[in-house]
C-alpha positions in Angstrom: 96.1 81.4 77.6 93.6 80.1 74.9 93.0 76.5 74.9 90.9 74.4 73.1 91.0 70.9 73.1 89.2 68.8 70.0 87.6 65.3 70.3 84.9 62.8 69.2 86.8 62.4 65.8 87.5 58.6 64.4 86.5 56.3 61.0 82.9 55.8 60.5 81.0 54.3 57.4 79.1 56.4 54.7 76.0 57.7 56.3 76.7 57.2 60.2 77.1 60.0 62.6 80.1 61.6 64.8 79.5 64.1 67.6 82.6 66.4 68.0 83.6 68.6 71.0 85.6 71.4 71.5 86.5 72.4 75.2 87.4 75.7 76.2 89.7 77.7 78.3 91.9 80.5 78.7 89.3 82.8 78.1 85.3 84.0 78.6 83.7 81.3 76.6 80.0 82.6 76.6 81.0 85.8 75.4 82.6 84.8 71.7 80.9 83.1 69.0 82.7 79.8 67.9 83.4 78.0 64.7 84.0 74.6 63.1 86.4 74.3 60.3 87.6 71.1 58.6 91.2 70.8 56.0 91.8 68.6 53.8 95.9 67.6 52.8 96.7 70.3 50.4 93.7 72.5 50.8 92.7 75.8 52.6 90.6 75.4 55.7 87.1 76.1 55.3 84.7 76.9 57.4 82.1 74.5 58.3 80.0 75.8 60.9 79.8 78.8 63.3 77.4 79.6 66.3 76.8 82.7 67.8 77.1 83.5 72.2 73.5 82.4 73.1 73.3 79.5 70.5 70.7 81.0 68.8 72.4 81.8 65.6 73.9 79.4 63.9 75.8 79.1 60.1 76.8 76.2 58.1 78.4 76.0 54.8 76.2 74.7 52.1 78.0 71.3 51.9 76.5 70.2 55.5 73.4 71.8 56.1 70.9 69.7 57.2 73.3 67.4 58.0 75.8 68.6 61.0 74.8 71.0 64.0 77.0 73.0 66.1 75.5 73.6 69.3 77.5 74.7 72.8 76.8 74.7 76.1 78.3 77.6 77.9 78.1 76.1 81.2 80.5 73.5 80.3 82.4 75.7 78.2 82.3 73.2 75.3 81.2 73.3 71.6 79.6 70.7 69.9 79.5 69.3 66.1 76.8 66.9 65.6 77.5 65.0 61.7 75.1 62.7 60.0 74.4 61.0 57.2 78.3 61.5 56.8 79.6 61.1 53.4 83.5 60.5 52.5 83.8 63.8 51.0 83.3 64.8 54.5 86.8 62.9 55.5 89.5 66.0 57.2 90.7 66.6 60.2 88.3 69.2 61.8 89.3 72.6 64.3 87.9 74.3 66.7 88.0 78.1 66.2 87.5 80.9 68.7 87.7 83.5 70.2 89.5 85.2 67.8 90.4 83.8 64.0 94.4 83.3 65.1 92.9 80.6 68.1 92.9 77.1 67.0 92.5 73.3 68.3 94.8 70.6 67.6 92.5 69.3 65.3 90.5 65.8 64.9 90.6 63.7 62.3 87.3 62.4 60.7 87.6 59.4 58.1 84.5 58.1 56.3 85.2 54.9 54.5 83.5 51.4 53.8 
């Protein structure tokens, strides 16, 4: 069955980076687009990033463009999120997504705090 298995997550100060991964399994990774999404306590889960099979096409929401990159390397059957300059706004816990929109990670949890 699906798996995917989040890490990279932890506390970081105001304006330092994080790289998450996402590894995959259970399925034909280099076949499916994948997606980022981050929750808050209370809130819906929104979408942060998603990148398409070739990792040529990518889409962020406007709250971290310029600042995070989703990349994947389909030989390692993983998915990346590169965050700088991260902000405390950008504190959740973030999921993997993919293949389909009912697949999901455990999650990671991101804090940014001085």
């Amino acid at each position: 069955q699906v798996q995917l298995v989040e890490s990279g997550g932890g506390l970081v100060q105001p304006g330092g980076s994080l790289r998450l991964s996402c590894a995959a399994s259970g399925f034909t990774f280099s076949i499916y687009g994948m997606s980022w999404y981050r929750q808050a306590p209370g809130k819906e889960r929104e979408l942060v990033a998603r990148i398409g099979t070739l990792g040529r096409i990518t889409n962020y929401a406007d709250s971290v463009k310029g600042r995070f990159t989703i990349s994947r390397n389909n030989a390692k059957n993983t998915v990346y999120l590169q965050m700088n300059n991260l902000k405390p706004e950008d504190t959740d816990v973030y999921y993997c997504n993919g293949p389909t929109r009912n697949d999901w990670g455990q999650g990671t949890q991101v804090t940014v705090s001085s």
